[in-house]
Biopython code that builds the backbone (N, CA, C, O; Angstrom):
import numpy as np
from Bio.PDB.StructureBuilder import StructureBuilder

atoms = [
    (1, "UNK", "N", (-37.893, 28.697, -36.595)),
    (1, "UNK", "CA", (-37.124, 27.482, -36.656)),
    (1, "UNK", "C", (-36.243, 27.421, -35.410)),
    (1, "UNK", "O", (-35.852, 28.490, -34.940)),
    (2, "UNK", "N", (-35.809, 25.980, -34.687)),
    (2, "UNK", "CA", (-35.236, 26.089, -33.472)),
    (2, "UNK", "C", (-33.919, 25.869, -33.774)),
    (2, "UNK", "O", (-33.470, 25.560, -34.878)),
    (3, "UNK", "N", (-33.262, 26.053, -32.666)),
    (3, "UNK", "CA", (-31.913, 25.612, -32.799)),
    (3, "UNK", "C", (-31.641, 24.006, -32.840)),
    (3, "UNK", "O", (-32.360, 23.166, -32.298)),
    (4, "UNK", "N", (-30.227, 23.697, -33.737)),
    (4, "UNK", "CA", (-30.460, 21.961, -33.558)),
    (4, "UNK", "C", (-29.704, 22.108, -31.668)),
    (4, "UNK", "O", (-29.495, 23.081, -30.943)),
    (5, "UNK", "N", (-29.499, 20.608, -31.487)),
    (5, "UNK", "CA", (-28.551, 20.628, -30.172)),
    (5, "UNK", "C", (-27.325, 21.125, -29.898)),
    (5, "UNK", "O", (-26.854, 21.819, -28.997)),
    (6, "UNK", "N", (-26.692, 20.337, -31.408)),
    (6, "UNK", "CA", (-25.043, 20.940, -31.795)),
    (6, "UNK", "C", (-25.398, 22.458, -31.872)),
    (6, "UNK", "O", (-24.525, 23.102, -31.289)),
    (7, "UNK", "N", (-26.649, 23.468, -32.533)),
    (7, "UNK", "CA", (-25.877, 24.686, -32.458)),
    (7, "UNK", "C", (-26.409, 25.100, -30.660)),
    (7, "UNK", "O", (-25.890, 26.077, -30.122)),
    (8, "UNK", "N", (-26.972, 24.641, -30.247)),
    (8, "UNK", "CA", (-27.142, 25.072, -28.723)),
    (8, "UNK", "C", (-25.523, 24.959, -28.058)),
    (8, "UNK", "O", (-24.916, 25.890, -27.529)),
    (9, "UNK", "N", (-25.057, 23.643, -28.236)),
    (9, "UNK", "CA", (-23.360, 23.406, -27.626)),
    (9, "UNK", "C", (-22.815, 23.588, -28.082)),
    (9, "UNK", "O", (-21.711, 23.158, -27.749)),
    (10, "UNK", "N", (-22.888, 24.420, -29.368)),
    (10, "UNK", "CA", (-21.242, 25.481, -29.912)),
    (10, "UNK", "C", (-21.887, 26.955, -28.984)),
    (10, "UNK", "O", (-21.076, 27.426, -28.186)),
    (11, "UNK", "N", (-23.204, 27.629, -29.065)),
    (11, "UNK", "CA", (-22.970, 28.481, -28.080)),
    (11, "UNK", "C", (-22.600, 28.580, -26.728)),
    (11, "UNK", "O", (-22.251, 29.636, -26.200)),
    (12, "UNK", "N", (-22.684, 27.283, -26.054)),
    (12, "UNK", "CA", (-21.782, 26.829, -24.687)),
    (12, "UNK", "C", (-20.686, 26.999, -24.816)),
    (12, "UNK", "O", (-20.031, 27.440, -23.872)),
    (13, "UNK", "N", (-20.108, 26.710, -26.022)),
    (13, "UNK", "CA", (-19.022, 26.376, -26.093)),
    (13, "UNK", "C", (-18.035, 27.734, -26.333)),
    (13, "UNK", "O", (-16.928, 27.930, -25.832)),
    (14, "UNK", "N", (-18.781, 28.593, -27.244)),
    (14, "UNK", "CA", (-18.610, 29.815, -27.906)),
    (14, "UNK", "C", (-18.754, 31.019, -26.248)),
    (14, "UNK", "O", (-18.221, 32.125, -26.171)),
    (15, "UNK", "N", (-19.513, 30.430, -25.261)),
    (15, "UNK", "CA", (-19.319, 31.692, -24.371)),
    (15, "UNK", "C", (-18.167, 30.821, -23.671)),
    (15, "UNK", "O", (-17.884, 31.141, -22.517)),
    (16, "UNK", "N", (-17.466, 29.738, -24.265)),
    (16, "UNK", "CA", (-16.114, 29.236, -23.279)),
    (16, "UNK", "C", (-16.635, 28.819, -21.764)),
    (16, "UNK", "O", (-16.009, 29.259, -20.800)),
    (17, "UNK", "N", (-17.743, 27.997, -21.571)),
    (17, "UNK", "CA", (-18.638, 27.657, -20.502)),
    (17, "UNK", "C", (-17.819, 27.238, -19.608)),
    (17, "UNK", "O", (-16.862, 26.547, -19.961)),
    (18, "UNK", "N", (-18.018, 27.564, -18.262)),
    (18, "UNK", "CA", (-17.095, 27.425, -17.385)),
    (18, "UNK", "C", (-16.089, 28.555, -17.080)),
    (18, "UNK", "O", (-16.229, 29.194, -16.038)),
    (19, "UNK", "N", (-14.894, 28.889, -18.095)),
    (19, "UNK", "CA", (-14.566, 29.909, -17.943)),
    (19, "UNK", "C", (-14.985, 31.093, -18.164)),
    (19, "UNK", "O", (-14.245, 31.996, -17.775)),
    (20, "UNK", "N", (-16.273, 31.468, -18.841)),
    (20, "UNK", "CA", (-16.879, 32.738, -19.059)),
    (20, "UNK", "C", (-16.113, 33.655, -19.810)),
    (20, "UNK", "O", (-15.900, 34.676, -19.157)),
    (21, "UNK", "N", (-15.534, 33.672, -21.135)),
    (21, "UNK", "CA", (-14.384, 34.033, -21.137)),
    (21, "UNK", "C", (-14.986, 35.064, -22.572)),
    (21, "UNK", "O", (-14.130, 35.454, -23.365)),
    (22, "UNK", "N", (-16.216, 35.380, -22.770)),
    (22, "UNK", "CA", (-16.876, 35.885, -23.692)),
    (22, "UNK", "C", (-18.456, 36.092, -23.203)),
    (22, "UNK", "O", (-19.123, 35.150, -22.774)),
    (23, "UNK", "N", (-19.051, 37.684, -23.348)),
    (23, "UNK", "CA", (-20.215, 37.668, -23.132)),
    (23, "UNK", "C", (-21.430, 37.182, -24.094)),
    (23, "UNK", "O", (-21.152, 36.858, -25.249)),
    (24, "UNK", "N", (-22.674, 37.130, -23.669)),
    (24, "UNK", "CA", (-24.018, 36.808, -24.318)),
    (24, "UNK", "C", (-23.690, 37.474, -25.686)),
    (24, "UNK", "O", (-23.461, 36.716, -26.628)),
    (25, "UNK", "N", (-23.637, 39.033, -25.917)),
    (25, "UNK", "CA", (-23.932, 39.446, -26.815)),
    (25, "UNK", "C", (-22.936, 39.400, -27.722)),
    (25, "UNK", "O", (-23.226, 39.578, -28.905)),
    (26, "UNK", "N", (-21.217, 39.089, -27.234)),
    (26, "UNK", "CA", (-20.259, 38.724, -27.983)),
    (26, "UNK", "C", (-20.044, 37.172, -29.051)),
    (26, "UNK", "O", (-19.414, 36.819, -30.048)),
    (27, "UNK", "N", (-20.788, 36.750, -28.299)),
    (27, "UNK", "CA", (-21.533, 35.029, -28.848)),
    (27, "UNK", "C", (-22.723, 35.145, -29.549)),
    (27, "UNK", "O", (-22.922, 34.216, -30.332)),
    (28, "UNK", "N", (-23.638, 36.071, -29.499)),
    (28, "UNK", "CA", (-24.580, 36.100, -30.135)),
    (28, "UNK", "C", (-24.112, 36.830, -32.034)),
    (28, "UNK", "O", (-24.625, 36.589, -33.126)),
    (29, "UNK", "N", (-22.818, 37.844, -31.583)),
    (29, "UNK", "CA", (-22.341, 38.330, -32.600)),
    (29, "UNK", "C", (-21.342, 37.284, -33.509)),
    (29, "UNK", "O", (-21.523, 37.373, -34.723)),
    (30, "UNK", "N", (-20.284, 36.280, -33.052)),
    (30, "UNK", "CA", (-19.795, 35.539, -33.409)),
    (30, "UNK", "C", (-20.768, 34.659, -33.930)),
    (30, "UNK", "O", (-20.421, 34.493, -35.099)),
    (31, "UNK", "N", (-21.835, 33.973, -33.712)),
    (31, "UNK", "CA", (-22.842, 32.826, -34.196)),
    (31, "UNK", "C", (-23.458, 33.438, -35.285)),
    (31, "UNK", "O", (-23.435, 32.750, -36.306)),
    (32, "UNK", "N", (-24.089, 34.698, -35.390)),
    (32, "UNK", "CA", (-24.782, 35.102, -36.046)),
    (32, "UNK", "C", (-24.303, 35.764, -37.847)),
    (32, "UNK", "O", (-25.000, 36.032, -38.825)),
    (33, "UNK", "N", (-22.711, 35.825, -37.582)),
    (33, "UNK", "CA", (-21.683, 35.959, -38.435)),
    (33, "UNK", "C", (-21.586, 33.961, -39.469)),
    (33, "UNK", "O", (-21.607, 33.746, -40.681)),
    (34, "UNK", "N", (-21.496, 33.024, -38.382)),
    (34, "UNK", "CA", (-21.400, 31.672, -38.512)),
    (34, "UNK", "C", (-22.387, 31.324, -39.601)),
    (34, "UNK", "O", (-22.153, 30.803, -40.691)),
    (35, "UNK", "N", (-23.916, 31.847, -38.916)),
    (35, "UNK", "CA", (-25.001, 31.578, -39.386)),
    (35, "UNK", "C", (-25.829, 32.417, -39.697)),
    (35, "UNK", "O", (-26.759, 32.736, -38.956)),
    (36, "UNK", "N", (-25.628, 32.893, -40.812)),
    (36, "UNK", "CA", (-25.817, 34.191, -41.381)),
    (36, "UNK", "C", (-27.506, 34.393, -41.540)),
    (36, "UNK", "O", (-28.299, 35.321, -41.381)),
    (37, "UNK", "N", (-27.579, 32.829, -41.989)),
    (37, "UNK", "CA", (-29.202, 32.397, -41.941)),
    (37, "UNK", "C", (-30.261, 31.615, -41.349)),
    (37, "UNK", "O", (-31.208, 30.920, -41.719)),
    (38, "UNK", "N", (-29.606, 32.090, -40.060)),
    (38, "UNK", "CA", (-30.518, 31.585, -38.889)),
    (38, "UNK", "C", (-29.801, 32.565, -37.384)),
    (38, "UNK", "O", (-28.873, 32.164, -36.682)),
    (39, "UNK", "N", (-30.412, 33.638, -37.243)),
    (39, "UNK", "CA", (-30.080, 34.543, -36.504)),
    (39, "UNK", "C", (-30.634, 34.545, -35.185)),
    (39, "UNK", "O", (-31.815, 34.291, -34.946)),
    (40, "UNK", "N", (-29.860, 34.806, -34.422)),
    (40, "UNK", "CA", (-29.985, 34.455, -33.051)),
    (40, "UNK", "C", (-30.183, 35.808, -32.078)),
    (40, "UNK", "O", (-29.829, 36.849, -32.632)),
    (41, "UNK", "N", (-30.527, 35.904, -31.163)),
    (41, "UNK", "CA", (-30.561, 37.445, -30.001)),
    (41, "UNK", "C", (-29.771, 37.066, -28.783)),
    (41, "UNK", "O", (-29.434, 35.898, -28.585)),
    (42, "UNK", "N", (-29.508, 37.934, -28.061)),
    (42, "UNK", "CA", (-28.821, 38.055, -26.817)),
    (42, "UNK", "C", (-29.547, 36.841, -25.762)),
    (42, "UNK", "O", (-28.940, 35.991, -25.112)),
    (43, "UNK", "N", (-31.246, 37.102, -25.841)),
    (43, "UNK", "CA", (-31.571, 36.674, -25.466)),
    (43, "UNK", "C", (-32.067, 35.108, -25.499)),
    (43, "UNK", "O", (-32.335, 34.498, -24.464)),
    (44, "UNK", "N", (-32.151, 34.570, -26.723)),
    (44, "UNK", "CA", (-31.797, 33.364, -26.996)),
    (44, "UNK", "C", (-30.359, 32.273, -26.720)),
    (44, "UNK", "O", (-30.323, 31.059, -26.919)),
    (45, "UNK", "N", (-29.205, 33.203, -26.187)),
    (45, "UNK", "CA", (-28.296, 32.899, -25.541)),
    (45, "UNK", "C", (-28.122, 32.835, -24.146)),
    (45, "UNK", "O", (-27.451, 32.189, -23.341)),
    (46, "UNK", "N", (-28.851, 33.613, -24.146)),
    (46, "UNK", "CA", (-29.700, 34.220, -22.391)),
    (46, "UNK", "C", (-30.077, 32.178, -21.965)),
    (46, "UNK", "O", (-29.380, 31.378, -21.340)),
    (47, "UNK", "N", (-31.156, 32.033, -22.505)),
    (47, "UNK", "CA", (-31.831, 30.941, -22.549)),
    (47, "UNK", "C", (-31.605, 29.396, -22.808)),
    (47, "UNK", "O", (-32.025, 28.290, -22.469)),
    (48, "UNK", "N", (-31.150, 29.700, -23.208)),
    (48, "UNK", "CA", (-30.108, 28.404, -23.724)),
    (48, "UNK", "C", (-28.800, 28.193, -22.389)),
    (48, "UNK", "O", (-28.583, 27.061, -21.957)),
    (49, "UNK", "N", (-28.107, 29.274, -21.908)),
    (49, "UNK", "CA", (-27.198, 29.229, -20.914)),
    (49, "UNK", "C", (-27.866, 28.776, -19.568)),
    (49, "UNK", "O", (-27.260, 28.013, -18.815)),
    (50, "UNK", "N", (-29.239, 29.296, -19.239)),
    (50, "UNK", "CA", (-29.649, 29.212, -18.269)),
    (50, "UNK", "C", (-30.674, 27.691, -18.169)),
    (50, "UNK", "O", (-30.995, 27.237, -17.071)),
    (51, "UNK", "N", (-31.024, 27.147, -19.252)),
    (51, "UNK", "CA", (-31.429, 25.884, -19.464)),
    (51, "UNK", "C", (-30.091, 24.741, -18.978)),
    (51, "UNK", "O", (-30.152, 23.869, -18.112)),
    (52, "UNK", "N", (-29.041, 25.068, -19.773)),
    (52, "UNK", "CA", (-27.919, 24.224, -19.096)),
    (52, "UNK", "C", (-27.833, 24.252, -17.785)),
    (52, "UNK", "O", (-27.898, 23.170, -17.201)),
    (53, "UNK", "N", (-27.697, 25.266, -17.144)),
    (53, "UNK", "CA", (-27.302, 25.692, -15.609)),
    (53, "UNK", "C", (-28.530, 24.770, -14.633)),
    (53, "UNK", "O", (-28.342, 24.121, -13.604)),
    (54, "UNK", "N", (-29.985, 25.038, -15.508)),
    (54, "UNK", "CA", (-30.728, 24.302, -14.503)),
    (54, "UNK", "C", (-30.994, 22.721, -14.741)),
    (54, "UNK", "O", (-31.032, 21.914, -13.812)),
    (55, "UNK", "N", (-31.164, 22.399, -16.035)),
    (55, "UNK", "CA", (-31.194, 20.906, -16.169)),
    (55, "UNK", "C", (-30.162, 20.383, -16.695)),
    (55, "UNK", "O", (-30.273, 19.258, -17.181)),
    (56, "UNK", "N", (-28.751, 21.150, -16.736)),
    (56, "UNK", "CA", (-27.570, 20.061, -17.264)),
    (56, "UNK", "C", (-27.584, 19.607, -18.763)),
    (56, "UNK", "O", (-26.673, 18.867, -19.133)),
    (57, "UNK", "N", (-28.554, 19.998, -19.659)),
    (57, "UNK", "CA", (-28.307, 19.829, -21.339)),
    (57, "UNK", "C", (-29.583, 20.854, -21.915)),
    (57, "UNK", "O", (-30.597, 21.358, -21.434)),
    (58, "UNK", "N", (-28.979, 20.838, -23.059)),
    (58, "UNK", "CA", (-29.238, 22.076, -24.365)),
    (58, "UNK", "C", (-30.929, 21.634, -24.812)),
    (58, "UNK", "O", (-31.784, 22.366, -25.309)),
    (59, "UNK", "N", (-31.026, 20.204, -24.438)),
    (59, "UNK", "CA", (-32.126, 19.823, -25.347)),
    (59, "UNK", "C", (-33.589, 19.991, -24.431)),
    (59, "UNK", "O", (-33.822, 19.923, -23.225)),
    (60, "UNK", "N", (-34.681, 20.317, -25.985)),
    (60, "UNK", "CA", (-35.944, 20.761, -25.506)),
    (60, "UNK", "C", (-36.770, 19.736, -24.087)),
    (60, "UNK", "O", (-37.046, 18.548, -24.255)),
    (61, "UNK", "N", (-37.087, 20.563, -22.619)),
    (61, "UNK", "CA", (-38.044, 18.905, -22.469)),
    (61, "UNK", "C", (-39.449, 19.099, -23.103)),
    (61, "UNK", "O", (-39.901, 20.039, -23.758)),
    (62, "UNK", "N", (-39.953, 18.027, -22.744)),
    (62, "UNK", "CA", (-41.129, 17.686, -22.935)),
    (62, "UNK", "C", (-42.086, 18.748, -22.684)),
    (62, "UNK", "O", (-41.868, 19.211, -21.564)),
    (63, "UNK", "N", (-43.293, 19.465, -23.405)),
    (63, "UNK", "CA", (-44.008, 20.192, -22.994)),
    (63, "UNK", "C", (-45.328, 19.625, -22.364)),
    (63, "UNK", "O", (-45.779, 18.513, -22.638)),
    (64, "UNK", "N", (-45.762, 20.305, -21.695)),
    (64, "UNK", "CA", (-47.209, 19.782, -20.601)),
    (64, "UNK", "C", (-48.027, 19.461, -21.721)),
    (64, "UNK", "O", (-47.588, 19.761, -22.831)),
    (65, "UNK", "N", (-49.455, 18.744, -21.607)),
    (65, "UNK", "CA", (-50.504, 19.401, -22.293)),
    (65, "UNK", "C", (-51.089, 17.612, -23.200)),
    (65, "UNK", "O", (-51.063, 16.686, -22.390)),
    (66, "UNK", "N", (-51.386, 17.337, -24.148)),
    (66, "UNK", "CA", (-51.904, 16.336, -23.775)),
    (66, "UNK", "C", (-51.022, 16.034, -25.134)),
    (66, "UNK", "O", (-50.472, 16.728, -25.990)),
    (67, "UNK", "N", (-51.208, 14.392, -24.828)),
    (67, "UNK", "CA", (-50.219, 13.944, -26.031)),
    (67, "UNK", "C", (-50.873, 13.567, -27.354)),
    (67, "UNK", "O", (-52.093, 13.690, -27.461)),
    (68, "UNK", "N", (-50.107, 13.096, -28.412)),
    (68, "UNK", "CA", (-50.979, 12.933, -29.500)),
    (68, "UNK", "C", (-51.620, 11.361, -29.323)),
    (68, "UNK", "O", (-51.159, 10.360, -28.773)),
    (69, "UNK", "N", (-53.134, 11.659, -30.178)),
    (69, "UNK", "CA", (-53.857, 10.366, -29.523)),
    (69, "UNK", "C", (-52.990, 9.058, -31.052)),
    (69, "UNK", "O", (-52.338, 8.064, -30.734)),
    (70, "UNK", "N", (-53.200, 9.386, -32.248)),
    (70, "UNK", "CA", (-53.025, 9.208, -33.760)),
    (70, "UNK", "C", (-51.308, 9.260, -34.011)),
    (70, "UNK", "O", (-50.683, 10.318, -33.936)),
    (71, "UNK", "N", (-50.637, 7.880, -34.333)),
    (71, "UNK", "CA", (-49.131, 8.260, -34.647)),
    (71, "UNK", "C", (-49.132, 8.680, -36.131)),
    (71, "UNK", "O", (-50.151, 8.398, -36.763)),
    (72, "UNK", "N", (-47.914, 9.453, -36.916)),
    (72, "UNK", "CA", (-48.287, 9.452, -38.165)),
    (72, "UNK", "C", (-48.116, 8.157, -39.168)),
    (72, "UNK", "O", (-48.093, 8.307, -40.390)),
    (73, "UNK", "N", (-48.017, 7.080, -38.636)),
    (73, "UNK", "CA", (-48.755, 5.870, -39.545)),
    (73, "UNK", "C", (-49.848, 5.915, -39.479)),
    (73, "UNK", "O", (-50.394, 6.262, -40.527)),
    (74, "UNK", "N", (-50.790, 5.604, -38.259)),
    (74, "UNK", "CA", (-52.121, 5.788, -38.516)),
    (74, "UNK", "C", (-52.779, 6.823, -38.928)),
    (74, "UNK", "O", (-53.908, 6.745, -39.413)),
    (75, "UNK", "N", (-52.163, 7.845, -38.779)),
    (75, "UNK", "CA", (-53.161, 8.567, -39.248)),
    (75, "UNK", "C", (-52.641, 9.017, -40.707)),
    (75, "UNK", "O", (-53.122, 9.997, -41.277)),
    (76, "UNK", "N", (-51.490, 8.120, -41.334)),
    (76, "UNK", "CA", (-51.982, 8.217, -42.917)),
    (76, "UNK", "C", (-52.683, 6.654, -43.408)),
    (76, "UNK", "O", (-53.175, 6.549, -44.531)),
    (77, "UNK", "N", (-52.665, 5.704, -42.622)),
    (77, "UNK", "CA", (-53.619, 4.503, -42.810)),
    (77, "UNK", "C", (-55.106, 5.201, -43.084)),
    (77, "UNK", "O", (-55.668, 4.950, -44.150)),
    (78, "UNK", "N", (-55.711, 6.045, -42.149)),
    (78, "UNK", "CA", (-56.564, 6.820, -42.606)),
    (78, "UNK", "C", (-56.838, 7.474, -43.771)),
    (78, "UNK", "O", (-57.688, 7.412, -44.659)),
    (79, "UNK", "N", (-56.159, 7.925, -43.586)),
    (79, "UNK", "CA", (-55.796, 9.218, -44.738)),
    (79, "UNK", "C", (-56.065, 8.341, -46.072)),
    (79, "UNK", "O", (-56.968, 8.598, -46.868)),
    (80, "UNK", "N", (-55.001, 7.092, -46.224)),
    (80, "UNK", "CA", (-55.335, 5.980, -47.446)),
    (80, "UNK", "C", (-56.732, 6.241, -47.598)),
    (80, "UNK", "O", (-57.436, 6.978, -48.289)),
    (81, "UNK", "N", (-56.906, 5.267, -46.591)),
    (81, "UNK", "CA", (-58.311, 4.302, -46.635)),
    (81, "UNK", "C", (-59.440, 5.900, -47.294)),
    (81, "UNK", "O", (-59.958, 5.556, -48.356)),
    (82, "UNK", "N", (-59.742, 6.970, -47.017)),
    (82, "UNK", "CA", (-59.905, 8.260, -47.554)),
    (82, "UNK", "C", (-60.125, 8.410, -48.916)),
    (82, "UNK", "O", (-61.146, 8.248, -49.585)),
    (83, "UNK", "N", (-58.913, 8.771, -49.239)),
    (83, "UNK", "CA", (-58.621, 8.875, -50.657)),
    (83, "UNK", "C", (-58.691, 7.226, -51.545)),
    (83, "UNK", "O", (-58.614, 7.404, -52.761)),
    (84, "UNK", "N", (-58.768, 6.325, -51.305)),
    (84, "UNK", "CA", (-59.256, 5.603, -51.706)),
    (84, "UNK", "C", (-60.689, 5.252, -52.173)),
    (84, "UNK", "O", (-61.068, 4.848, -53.272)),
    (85, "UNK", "N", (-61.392, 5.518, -51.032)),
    (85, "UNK", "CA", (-62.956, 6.054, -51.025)),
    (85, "UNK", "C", (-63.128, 7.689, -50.569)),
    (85, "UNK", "O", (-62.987, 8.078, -49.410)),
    (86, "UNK", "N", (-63.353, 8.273, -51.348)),
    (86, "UNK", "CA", (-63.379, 9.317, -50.936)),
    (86, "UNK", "C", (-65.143, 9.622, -50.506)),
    (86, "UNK", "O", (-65.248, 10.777, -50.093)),
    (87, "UNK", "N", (-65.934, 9.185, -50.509)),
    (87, "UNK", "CA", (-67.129, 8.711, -50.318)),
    (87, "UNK", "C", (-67.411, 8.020, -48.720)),
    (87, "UNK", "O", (-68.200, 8.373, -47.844)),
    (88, "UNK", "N", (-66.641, 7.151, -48.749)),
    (88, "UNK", "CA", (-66.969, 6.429, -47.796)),
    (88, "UNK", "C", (-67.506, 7.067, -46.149)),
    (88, "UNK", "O", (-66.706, 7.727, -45.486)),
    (89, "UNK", "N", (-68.413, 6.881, -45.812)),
    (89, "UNK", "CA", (-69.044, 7.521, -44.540)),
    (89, "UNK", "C", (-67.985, 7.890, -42.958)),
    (89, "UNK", "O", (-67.934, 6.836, -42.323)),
    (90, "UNK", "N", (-67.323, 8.829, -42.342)),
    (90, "UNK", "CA", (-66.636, 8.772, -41.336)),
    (90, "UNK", "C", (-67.205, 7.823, -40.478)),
    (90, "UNK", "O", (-66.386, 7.281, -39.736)),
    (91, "UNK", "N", (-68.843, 7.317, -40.316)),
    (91, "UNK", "CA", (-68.195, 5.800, -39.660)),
    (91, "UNK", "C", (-67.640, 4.673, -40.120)),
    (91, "UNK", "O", (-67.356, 3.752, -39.355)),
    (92, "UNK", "N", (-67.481, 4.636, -41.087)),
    (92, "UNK", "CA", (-67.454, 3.394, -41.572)),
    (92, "UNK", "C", (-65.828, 3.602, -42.171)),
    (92, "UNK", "O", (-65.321, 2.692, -42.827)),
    (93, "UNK", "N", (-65.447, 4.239, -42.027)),
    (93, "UNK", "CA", (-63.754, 4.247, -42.036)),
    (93, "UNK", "C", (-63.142, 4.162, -40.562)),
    (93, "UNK", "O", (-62.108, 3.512, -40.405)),
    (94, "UNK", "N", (-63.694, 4.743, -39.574)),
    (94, "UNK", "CA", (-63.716, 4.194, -38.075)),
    (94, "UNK", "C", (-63.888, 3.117, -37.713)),
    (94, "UNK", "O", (-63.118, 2.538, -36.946)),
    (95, "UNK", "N", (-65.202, 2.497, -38.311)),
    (95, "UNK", "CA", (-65.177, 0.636, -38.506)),
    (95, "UNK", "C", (-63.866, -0.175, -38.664)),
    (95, "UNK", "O", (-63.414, -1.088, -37.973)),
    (96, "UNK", "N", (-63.313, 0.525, -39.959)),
    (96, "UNK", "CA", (-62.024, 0.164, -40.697)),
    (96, "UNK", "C", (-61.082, -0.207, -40.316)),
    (96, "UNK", "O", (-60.405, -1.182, -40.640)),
    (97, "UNK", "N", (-60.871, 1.022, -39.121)),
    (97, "UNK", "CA", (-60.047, 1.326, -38.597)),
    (97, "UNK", "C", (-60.032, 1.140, -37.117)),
    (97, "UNK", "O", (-59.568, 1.839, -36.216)),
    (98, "UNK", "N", (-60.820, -0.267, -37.118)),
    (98, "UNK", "CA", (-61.321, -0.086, -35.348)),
    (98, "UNK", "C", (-59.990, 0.022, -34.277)),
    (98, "UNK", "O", (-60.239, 0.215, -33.087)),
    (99, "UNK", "N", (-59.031, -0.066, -34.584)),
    (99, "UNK", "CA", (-57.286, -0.195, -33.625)),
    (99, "UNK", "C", (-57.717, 1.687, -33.127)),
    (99, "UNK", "O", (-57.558, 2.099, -31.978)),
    (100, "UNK", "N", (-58.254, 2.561, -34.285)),
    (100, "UNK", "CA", (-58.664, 3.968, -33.689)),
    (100, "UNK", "C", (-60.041, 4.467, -32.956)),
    (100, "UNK", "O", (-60.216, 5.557, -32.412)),
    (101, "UNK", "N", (-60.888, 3.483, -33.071)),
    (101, "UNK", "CA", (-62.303, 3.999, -33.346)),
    (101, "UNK", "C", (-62.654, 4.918, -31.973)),
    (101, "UNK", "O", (-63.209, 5.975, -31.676)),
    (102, "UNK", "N", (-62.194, 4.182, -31.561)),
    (102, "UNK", "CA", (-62.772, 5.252, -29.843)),
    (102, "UNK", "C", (-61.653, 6.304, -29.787)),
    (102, "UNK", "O", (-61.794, 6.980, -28.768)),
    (103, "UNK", "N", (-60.314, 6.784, -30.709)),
    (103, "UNK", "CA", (-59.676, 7.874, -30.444)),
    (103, "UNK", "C", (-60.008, 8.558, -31.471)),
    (103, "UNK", "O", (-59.439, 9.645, -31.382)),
    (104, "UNK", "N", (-60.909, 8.472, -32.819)),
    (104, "UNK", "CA", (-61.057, 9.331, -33.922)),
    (104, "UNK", "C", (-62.382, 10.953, -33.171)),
    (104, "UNK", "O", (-62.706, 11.879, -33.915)),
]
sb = StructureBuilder()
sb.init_structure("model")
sb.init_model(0)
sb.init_chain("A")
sb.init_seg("    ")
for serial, (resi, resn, name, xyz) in enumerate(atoms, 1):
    if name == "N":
        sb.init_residue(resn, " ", resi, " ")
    sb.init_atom(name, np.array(xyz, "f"), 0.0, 1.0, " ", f" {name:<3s}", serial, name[0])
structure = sb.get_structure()
């Protein structure tokens, strides 16, 4: 499970960012006390500090790689149309569904 944003900028906040006024593993011990059930490492503070430093915020970017073709409306419009007919031939729910047919 990831961190939300807010707990990424209480550990900014928690190493006193800027003034440095607490180490990695002293923040990792304070948070991990906080959040008893969602435990954190040195090095996940590691990472998070050094994400700020290079792009200026806590939050995930975008990963490479290809995007999704199906949003999850359509692809529970599918899913319906499916279980509705559970029979019905995969072309002919592609028919159905022609807004997908060339991404199914």
């Amino acid at each position: 499970m990831s961190l939300s944003d807010t707990q990424r900028i209480e550990i900014l906040i928690l190493l006193g960012y800027g003034d440095k006024t607490r180490t990695q593993k002293q923040v990792c011990e304070i948070f991990n006390t906080k959040y008893s059930d969602r435990r954190i490492s040195q090095s996940t503070v590691s990472r998070i500090e050094n994400k700020f430093c290079e792009f200026g915020n806590v939050t995930d970017i975008p990963k490479s790689g290809r995007k999704r073709i199906l949003d999850d409306e359509q692809k529970l419009d599918i899913l319906l149309d499916i279980q509705d007919n559970p029979h019905k031939p995969t072309r002919q729910v592609a028919a159905d569904n022609d807004d997908f047919t060339h991404k199914l």
